[in-house]
C-alpha positions as CSV (number, residue, x, y, z in Angstrom):
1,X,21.5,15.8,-42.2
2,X,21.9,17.5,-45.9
3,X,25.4,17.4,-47.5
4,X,25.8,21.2,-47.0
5,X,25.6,20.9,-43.4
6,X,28.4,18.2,-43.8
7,X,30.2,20.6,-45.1
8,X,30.0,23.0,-42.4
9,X,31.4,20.7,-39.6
10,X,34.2,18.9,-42.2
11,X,37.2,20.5,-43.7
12,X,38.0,17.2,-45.7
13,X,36.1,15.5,-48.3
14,X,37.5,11.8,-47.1
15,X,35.2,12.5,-44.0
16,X,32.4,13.6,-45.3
17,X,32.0,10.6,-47.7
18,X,32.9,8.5,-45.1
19,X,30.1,10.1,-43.5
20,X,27.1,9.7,-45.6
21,X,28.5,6.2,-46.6
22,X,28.1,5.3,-42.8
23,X,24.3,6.7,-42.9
24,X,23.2,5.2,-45.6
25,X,24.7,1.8,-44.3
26,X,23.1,2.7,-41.0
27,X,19.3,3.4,-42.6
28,X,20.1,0.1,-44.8
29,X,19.8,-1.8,-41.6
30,X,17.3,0.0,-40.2
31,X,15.0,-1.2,-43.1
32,X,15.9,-5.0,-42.8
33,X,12.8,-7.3,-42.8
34,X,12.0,-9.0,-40.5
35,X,10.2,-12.7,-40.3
36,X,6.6,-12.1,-38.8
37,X,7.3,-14.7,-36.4
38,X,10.1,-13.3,-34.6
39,X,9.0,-12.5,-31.0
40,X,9.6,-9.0,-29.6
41,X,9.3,-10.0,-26.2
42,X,12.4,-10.1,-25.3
43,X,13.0,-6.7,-24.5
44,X,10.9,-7.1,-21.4
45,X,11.5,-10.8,-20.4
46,X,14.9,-12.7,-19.7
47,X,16.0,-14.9,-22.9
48,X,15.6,-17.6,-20.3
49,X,12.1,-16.7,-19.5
50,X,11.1,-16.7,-23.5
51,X,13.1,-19.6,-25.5
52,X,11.7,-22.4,-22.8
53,X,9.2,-24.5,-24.9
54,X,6.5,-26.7,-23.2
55,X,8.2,-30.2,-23.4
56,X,10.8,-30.7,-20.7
57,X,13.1,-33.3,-20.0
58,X,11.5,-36.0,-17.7
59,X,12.9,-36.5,-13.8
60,X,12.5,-40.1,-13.7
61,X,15.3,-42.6,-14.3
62,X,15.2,-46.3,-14.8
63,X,18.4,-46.7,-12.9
64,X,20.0,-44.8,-10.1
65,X,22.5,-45.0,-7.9
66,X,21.2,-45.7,-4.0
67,X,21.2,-44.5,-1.4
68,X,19.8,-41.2,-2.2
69,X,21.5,-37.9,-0.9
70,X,20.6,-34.0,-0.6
71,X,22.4,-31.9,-2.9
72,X,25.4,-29.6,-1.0
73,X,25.9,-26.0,-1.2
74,X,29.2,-24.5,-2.3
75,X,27.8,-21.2,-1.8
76,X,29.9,-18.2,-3.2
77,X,32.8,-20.3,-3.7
78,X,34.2,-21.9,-7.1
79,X,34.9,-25.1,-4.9
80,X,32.4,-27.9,-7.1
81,X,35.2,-29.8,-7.5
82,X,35.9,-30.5,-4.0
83,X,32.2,-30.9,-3.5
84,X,31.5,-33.4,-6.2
85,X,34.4,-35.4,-5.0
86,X,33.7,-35.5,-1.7
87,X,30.1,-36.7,-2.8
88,X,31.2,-39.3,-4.3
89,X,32.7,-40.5,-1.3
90,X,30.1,-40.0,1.1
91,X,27.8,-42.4,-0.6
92,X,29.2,-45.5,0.5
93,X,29.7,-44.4,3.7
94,X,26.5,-43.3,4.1
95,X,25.1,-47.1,3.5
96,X,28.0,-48.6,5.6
97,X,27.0,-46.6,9.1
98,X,23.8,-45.9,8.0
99,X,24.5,-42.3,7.6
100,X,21.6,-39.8,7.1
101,X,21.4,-38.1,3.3
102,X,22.0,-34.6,4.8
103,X,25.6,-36.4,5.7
104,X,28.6,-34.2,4.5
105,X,31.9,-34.2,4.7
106,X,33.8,-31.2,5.3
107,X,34.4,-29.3,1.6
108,X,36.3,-26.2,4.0
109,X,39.1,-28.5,5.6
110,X,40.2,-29.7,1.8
111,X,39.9,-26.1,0.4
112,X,42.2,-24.7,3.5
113,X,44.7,-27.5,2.5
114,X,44.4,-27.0,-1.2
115,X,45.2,-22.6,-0.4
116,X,48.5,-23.8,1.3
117,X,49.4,-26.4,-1.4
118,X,48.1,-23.8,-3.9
119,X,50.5,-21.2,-3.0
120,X,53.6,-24.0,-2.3
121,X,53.0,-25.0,-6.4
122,X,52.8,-21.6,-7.4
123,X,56.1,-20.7,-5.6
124,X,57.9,-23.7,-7.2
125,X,56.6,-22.6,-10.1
126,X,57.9,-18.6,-10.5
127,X,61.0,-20.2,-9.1
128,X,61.2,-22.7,-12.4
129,X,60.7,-19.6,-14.6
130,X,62.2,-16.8,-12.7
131,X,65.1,-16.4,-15.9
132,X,62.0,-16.0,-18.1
133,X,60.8,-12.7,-19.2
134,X,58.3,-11.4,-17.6
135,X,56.1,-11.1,-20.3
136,X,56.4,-14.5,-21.8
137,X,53.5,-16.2,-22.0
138,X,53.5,-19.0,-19.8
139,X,55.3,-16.2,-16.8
140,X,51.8,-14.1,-18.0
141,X,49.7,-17.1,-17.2
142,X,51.1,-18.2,-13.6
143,X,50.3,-14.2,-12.8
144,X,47.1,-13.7,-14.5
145,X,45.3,-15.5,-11.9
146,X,47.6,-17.4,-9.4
147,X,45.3,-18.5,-6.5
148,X,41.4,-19.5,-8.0
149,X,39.0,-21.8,-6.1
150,X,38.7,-24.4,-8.9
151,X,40.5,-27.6,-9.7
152,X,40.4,-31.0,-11.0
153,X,39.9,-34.4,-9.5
154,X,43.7,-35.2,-9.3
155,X,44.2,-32.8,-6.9
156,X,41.7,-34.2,-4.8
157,X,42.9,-36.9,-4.9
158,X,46.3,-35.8,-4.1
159,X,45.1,-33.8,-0.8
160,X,43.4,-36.5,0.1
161,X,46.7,-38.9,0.4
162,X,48.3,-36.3,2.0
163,X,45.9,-35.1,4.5
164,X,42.6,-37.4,4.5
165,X,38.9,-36.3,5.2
166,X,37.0,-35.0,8.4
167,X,32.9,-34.9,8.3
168,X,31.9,-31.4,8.2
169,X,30.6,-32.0,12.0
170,X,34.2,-31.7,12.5
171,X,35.4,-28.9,10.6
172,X,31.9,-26.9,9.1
173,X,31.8,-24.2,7.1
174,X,33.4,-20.3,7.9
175,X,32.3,-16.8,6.4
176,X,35.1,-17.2,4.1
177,X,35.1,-20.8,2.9
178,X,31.5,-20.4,1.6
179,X,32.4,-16.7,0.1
180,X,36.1,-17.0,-0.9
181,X,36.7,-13.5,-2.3
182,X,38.6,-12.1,0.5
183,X,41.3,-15.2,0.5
184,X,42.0,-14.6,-2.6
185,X,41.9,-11.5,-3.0
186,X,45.1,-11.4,-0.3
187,X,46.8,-14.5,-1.0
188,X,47.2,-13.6,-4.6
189,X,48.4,-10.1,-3.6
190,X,50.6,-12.2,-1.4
191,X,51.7,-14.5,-4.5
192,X,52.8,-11.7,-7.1
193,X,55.1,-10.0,-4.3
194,X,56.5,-12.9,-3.6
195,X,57.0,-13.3,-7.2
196,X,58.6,-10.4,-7.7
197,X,61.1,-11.2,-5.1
198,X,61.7,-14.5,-6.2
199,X,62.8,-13.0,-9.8
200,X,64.2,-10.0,-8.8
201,X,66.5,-11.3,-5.7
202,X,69.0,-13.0,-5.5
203,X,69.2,-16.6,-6.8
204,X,68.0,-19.0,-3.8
205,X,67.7,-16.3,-1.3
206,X,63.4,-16.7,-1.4
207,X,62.6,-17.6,1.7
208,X,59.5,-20.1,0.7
209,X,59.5,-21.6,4.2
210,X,58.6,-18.3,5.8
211,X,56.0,-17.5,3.0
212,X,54.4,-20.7,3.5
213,X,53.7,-20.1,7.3
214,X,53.0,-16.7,6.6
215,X,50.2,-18.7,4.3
216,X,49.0,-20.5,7.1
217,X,48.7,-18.1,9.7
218,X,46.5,-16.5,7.1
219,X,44.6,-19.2,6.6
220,X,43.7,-20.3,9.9
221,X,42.5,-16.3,10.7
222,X,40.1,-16.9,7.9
223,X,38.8,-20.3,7.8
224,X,39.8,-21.9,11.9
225,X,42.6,-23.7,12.3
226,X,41.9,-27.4,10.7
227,X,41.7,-30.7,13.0
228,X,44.8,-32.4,13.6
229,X,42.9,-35.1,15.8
230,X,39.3,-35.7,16.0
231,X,36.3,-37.5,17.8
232,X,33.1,-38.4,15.2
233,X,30.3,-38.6,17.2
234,X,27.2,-39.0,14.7
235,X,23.7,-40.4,15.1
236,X,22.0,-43.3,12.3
237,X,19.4,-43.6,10.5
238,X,18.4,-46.5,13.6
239,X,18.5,-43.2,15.9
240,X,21.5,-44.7,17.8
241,X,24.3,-42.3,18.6
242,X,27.4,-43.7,17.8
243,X,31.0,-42.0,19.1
244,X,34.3,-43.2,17.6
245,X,37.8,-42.9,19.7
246,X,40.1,-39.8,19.0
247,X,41.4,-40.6,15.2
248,X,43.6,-38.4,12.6
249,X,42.0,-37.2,9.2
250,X,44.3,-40.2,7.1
251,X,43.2,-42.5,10.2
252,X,39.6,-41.9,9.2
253,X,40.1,-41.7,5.8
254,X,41.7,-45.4,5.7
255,X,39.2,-46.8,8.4
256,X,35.9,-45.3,7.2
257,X,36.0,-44.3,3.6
258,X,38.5,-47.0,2.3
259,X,38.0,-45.8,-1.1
260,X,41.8,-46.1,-3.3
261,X,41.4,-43.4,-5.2
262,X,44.3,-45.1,-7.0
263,X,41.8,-47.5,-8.9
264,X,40.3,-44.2,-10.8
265,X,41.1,-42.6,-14.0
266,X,40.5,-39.2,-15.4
267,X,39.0,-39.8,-18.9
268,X,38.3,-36.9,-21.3
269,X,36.7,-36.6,-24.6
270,X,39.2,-33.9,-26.5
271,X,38.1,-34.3,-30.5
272,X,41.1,-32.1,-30.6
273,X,43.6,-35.0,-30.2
274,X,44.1,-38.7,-31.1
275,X,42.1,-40.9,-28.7
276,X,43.3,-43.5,-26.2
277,X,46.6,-41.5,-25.5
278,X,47.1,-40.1,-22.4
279,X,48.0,-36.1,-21.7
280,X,49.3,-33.8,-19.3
281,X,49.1,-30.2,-18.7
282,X,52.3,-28.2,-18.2
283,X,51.8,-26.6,-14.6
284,X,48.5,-27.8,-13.7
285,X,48.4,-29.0,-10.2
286,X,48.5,-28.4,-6.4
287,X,50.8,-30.5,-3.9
288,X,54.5,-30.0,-5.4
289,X,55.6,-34.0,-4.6
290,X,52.0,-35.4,-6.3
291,X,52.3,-36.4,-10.1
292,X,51.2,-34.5,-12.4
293,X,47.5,-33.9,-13.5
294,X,46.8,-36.6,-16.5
295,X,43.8,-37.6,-18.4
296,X,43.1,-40.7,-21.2
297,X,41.3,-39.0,-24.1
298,X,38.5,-41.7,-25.6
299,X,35.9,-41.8,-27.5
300,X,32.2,-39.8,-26.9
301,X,31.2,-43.8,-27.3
302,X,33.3,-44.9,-24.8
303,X,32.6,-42.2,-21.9
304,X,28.7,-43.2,-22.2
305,X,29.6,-47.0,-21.7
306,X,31.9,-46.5,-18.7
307,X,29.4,-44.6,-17.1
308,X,26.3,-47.0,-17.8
309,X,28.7,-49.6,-16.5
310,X,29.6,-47.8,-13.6
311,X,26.1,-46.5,-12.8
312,X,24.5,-50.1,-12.9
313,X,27.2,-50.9,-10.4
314,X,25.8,-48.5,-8.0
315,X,28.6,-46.4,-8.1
316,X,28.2,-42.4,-9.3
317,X,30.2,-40.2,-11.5
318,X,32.3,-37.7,-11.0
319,X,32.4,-35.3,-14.7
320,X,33.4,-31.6,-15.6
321,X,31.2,-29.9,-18.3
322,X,30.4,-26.5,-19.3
323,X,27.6,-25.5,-17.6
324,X,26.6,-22.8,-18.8
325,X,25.5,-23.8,-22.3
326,X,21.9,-24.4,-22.4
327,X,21.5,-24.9,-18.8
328,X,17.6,-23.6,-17.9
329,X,17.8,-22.8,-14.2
330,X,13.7,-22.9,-14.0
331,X,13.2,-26.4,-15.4
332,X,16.9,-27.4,-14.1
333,X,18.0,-29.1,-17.7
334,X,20.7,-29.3,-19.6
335,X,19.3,-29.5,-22.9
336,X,19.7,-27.8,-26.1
337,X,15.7,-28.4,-27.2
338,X,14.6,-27.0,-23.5
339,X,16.6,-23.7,-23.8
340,X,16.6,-23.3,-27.4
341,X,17.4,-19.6,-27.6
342,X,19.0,-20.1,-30.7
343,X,15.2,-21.0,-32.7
344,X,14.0,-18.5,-30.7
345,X,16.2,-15.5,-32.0
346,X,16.5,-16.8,-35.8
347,X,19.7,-18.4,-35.4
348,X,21.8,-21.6,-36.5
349,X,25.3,-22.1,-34.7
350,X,27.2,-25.0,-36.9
351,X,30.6,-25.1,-34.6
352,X,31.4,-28.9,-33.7
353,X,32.6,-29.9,-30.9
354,X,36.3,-29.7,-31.6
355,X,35.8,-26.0,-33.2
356,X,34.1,-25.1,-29.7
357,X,37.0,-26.5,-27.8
358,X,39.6,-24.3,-30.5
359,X,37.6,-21.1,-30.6
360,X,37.3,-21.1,-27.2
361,X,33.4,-20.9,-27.5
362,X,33.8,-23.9,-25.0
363,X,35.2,-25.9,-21.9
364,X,34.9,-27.3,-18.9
365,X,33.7,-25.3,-16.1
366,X,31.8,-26.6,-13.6
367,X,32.0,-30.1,-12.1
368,X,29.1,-32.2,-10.3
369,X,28.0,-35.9,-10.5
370,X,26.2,-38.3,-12.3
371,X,23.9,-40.5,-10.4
372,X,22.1,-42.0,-12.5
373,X,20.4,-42.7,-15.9
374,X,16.6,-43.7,-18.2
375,X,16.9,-46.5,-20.9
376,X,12.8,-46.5,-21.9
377,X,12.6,-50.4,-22.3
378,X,13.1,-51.7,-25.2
379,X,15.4,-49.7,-26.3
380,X,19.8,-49.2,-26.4
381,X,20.3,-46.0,-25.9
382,X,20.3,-43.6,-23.1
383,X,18.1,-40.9,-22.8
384,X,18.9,-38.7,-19.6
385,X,20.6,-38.6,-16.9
386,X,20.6,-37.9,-13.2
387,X,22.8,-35.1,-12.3
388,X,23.6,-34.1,-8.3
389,X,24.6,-30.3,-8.4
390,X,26.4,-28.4,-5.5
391,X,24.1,-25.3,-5.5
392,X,21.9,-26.1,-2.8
393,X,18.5,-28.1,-2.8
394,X,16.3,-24.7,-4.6
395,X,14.8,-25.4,-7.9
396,X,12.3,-27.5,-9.2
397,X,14.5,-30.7,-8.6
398,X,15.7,-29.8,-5.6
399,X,19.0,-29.9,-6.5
400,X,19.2,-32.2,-8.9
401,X,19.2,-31.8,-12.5
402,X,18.5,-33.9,-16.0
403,X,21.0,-33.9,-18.5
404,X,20.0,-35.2,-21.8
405,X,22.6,-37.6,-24.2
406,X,22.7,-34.8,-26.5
407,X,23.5,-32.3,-24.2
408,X,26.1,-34.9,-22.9
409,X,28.1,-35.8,-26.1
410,X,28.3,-31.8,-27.0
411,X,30.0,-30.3,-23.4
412,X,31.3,-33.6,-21.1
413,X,34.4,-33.2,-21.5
414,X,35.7,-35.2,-18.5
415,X,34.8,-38.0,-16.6
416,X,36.2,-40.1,-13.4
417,X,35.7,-43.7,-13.8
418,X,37.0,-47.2,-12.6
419,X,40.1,-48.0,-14.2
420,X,38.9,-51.7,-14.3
421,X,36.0,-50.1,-17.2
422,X,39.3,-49.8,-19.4
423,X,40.2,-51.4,-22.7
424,X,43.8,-53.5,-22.7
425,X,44.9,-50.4,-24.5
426,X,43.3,-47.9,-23.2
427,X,45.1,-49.2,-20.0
428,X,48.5,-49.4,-21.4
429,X,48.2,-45.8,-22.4
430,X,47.1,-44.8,-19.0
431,X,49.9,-46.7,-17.0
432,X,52.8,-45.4,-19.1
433,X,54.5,-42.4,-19.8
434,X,52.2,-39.0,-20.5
435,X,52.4,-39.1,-24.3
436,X,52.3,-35.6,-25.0
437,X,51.8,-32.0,-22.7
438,X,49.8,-29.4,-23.0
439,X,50.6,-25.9,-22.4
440,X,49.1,-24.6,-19.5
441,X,46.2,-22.5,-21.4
442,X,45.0,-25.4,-23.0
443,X,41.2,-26.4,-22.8
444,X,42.1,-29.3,-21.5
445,X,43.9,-27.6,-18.6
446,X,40.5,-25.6,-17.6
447,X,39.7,-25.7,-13.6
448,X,36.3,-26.3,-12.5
449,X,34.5,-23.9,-10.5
């Protein structure tokens, strides 16, 4: 385009510079070299199809954690951290009553519990900050997305005291637990109503009784109503069918899992903040009379010991990470060298760990377990771990998936671990008062799915 045709579509001189300014800029780019080793398949192919050099990590591990089990399924659901926890469970159980690997226990009954808690915290909470504006932000935050499928250990464990654990022989799986868009989709329509009667009506008139069996009813036309009492009828690996007498979720819970959840701790790695201090996160939770959600933040150093330590004891690891960052769904690795997309397109990202965390370029999303880990002999340091996903037994691993050091000490950013693997201070900061709160949009407050 010539300059006098610019002047026959512009009455103002401003845009017409502004005009040929822009196409020069634009033809400027358009004659950028490139390197001669820049691949231009991409177009065609999926960056994931591309980047994936040769070398993989390895699937074999010195040490792992016995017996072996076959990875779950969450299915459509953001529900990992019920389905990590629960796997962590089921391994002891499974070598106590010689229990089968395909051995679950029911992911649906927590998740129908943790909808009605859900909703009972999120009432108490619009109640708390009904005087608030409506577009402050922590009012914003309770409404932007009220009712999600993820969550954090804690309030496993907290469902778990309150209501105990059936095997998923018991209570399996519905249309809706494995794809939960529908329940939320009408409990959180549910939710914001409510919340507008709760800060439009009359002080203490709510009725959070009546919206809480409204929940329920709800609940159980989705998902079955949930066992109150139970027979377990199962058969061992000695093919002997065994049958137990008519027990309650906490009955079975006490009886045949036995675990105290009290004994574990929720460590993080948050470079963000000053280590071996413990933190909450303001309105982070799911049964009202529970205390609050809490983590220890350590050292990287001190994560990888406590869960060497706990690995050797035959014991896995529950841990939230962000999943998505390097994670090559062909080879199943979680490894920067493996899906190096950044060599592949030219690029060099510099952010540390803590910037990732402030720019938001990073958190924890997704939660699984680690079973175990390779030391090659002779040597201190870890290689790779064993990682037990929840997204069925597909893939090259069948499940399972390798997780190198690297990739560990750049996006773990929580683990679960034996309080007894504690330092004498890292203890006393764990058993005394939260040392400082988060706001509820903090990192450190993310949910895993």
């Amino acid at each position: 385009m010539t300059y006098d045709s610019l002047c026959l579509y512009s009455s103002s001189n401003t845009v017409i510079l502004n005009t040929i300014m822009s196409t020069v800029d634009h033809l400027s780019l358009l004659s950028t070299p490139l390197p001669n080793d820049l691949g231009f398949g991409l177009h065609n192919n999926l960056l994931s199809q591309v980047s994936c050099p040769r070398d993989i990590p390895s699937s074999v591990f010195s040490n792992v954690v016995k017996p072996g089990a076959t990875p779950t399924n969450q299915q459509a659901s953001g529900r990992c951290w019920l389905f990590a926890a629960l796997n962590f469970l089921r391994r002891p159980m499974m070598e106590k009553y010689k229990l089968p690997g395909s051995f679950e226990l029911s992911q649906s009954y927590m998740f129908f519990w943790d909808k009605l808690e859900r909703v009972n915290y999120m009432l108490k909470a619009y109640e708390e900050t009904r005087d608030q504006p409506w577009d402050d932000r922590t009012v914003s935050f309770l409404l932007q997305e009220p009712l999600g499928d993820g969550g954090q250990w804690q309030m496993f464990t907290a469902l778990v005291k309150k209501y105990g654990v059936v095997p998923k022989d018991v209570y399996g799986e519905s249309k809706h637990s494995g794809n939960s868009a529908g329940i939320n989709m009408v409990l959180t329509r549910l939710l914001r109503e409510w919340a507008q009667e709760i800060r439009e009506g009359k002080p203490g008139m709510f009725d959070r009784t009546q919206a809480l069996q409204t929940t329920y009813r709800i609940l159980c036309q989705f998902m079955g109503k949930p066992p109150m009492t139970f027979v377990w009828e199962y058969k061992n690996t000695a093919d002997e069918v065994v049958c137990t007498e008519r027990m309650t979720p906490q009955s079975f819970y006490k009886d045949f899992v036995g675990i105290d959840l009290d004994d574990y701790v929720s460590v993080i790695h948050d470079p963000r903040n000053v280590y071996d201090k413990s933190y909450g996160v303001t309105y982070l939770g799911n049964v009202v009379e529970d205390k609050m959600v809490r983590h220890l933040n350590v050292a990287m150093s001190d994560i990888e010991t406590m869960v060497e330590k706990t690995i050797i004891q035959n014991e896995t690891v529950w841990f939230g990470a962000d999943v998505g960052q390097h994670f090559h769904s062909k080879t199943q690795s979680l490894d920067q060298n493996t899906f190096a997309y950044d060599k592949y397109l030219g690029l060099t990202f510099i952010q540390s760990k803590k910037s990732k965390l402030e720019y938001r370029e990073s958190m924890m999303t997704h939660a699984m377990l680690i079973t175990g880990f390779h030391k090659p002999k002779n040597q201190t340091q870890i290689s790779r771990w064993q990682v037990e996903n929840s997204w069925g037994t597909d893939g090259s691993r069948g499940g399972y998936l390798t997780m190198t050091t690297d990739w560990m000490r750049d996006y773990v950013y929580q683990v679960v671990v034996n309080k007894k693997f504690l330092t004498d201070a890292q203890k006393e900061a764990w058993n005394g008062e939260v040392e400082c709160m988060l706001p509820p949009w903090d990192p450190m407050g993310a949910l895993a799915v």
